[in-house]
Rosetta silent file (secondary structure, phi, psi, omega in degrees, C-alpha in Angstrom):
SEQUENCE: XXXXXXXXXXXXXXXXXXXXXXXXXXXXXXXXXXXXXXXXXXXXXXXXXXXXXXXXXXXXXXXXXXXXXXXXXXXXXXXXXXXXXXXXXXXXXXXXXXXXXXXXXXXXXXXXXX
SCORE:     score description
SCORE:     0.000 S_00000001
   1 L     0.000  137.118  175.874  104.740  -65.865  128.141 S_00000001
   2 L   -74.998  112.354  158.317  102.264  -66.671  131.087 S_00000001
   3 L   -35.178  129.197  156.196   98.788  -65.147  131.093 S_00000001
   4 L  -116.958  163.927 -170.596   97.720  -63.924  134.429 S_00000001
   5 L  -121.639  138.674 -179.579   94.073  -63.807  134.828 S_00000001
   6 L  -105.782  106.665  163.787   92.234  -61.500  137.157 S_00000001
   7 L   -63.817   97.125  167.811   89.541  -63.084  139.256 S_00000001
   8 L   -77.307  123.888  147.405   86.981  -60.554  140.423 S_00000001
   9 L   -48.487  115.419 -175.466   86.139  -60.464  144.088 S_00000001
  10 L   -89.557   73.152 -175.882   83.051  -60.044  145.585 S_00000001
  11 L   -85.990  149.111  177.997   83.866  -57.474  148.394 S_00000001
  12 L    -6.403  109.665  160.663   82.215  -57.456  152.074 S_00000001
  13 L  -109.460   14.724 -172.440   79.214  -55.805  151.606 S_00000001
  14 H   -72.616  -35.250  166.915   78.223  -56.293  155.285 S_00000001
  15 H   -73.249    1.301  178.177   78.709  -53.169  157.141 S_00000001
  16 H  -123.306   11.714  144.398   76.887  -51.603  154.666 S_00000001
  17 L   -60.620  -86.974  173.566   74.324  -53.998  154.564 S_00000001
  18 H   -56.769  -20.639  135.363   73.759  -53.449  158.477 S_00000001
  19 H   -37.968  -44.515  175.483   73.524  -49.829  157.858 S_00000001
  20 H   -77.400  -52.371 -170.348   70.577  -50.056  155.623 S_00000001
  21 H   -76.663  -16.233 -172.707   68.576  -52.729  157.517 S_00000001
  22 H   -78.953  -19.302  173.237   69.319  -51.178  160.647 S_00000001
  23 H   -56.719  -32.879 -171.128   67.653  -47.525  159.530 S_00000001
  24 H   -71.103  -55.302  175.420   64.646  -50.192  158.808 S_00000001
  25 H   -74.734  -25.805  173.061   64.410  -51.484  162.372 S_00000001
  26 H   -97.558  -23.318  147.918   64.594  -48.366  163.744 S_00000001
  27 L   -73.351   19.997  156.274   62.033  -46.857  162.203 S_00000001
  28 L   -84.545  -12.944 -174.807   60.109  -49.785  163.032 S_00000001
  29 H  -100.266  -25.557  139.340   60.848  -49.376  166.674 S_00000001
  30 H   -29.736  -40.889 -157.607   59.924  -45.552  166.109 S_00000001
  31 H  -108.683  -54.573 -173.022   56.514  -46.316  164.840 S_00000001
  32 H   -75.225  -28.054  177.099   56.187  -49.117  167.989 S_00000001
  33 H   -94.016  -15.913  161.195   57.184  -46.902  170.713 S_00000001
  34 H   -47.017  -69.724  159.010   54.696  -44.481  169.525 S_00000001
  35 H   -31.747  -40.604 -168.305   51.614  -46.908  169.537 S_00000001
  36 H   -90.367  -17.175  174.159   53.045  -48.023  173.145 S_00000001
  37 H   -74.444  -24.269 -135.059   53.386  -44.586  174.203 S_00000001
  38 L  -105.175  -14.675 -166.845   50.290  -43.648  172.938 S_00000001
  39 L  -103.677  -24.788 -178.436   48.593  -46.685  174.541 S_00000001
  40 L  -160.142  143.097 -155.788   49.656  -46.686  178.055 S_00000001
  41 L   -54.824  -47.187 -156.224   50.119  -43.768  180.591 S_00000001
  42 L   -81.750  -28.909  163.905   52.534  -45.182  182.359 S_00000001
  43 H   -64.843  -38.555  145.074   55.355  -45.914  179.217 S_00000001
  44 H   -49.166  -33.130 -163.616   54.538  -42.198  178.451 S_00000001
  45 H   -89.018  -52.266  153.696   54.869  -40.938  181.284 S_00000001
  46 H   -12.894  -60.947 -161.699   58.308  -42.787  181.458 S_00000001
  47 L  -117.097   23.765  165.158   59.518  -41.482  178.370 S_00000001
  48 L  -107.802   85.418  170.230   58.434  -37.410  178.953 S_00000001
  49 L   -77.357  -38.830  172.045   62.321  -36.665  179.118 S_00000001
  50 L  -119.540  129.443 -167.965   61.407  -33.009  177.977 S_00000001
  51 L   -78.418  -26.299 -178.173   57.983  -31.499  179.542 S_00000001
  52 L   -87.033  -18.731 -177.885   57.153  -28.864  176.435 S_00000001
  53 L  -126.113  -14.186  149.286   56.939  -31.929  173.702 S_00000001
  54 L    97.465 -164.553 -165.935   55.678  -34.752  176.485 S_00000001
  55 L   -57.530    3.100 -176.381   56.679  -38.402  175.445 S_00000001
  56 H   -69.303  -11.063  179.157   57.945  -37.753  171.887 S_00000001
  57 H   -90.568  -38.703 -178.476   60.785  -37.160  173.442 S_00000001
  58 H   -67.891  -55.914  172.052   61.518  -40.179  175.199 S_00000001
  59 H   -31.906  -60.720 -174.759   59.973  -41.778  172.184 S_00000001
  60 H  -106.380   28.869  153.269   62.576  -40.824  169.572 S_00000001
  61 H   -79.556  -92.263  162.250   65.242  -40.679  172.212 S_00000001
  62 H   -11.104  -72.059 -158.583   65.016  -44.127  172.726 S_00000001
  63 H   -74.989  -59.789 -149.101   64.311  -45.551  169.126 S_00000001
  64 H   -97.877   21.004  135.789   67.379  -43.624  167.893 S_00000001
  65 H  -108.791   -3.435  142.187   69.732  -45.426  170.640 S_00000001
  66 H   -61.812  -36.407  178.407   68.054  -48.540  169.133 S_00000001
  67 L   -73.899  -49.472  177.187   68.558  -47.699  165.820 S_00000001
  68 L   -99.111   19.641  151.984   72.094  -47.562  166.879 S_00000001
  69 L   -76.048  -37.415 -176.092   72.512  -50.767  168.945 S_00000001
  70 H  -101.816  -15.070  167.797   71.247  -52.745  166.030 S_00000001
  71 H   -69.778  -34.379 -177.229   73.530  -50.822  163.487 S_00000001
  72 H   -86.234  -53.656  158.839   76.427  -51.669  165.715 S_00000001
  73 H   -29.453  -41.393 -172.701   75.484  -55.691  166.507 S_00000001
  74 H  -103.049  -32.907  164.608   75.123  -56.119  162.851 S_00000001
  75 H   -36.046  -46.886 -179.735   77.728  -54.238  161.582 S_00000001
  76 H   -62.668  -47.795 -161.752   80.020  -56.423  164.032 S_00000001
  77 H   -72.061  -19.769  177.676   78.632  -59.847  162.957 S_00000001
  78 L  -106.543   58.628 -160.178   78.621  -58.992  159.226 S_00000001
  79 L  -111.406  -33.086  145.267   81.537  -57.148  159.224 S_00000001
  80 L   -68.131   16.794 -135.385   83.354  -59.656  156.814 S_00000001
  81 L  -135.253  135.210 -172.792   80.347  -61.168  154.946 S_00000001
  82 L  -109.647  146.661 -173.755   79.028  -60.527  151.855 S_00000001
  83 L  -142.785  177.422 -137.125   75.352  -60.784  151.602 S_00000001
  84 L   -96.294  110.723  174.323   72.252  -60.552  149.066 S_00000001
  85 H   -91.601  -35.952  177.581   71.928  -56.685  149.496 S_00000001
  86 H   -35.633  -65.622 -167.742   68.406  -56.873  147.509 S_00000001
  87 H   -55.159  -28.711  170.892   66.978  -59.138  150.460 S_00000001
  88 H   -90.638    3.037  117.339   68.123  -56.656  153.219 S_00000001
  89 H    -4.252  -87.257 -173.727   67.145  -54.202  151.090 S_00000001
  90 H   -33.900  -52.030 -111.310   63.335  -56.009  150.998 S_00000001
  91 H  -102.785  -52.893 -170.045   63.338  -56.588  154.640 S_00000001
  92 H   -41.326  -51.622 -159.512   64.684  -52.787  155.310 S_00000001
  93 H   -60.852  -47.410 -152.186   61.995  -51.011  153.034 S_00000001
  94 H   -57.101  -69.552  166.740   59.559  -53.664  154.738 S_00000001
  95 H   -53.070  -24.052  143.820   60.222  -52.419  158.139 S_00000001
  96 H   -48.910  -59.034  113.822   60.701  -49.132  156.940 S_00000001
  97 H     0.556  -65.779 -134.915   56.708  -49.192  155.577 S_00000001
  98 H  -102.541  -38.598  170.251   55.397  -50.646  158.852 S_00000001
  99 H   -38.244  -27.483 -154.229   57.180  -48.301  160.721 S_00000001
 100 H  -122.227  -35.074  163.012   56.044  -45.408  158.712 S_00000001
 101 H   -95.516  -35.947  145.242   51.992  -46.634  159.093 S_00000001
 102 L    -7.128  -74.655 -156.049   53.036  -46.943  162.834 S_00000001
 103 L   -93.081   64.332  104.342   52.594  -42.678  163.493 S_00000001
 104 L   -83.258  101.683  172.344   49.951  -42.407  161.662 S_00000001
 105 L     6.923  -64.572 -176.368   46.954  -42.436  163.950 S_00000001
 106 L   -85.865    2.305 -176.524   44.318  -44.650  162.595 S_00000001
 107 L   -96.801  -42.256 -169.195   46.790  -47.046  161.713 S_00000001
 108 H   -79.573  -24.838 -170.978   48.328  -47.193  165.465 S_00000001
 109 H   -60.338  -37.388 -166.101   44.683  -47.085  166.896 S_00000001
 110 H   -50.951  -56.590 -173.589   43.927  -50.183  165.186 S_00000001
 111 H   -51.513  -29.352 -162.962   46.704  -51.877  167.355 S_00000001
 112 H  -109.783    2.008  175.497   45.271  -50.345  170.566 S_00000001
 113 L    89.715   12.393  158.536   41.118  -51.238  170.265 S_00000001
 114 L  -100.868    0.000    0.000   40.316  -47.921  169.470 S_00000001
């Protein structure tokens, strides 16, 4: 009688891979459009879509159709691919972190020379 042997697979982890790093970049782009809001009149002034909360609005209007521009780019390009989920992991948390010392004040002030 013939053996058959089962070969384990290593399936696609990529779309869920580009979920996770992409949560990372956008609260990194959260934390950056703050600082930029926060820094110049006229990119506030821009981004005051609603007049009772001023640019905060524009702010995480914006970053959250970024956050899902870069969830959708990488999701397409990894969408077969299996990849190191620790390192996008790393990279996510990383960007997550800088993103997250972004709104705090003395952290963005640093950035702007005050």
């Amino acid at each position: 009688m013939t053996e058959i042997k089962l070969v384990p697979q290593n399936p696609a982890n990529g779309p869920i891979a580009a979920a996770v790093l992409a949560c990372g970049i956008g609260c990194f782009l959260l934390g950056v459009l703050a600082v930029a809001a926060d820094g110049s009149k006229s990119l506030a002034a821009a981004l005051n879509f609603y007049h009772p909360t001023g640019p905060l609005s524009g702010v995480t209007s914006v970053a959250i159709a970024l956050w899902l521009i870069c969830w959708t780019v990488l999701a397409a390009r990894w969408r077969n691919k299996t990849l190191a989920f620790a390192r996008v992991s790393a990279f996510a948390f990383l960007f997550l972190a800088l993103g997250l010392l972004l709104t705090f004040p003395p952290f963005g002030d640093l950035f702007l020379g005050r």
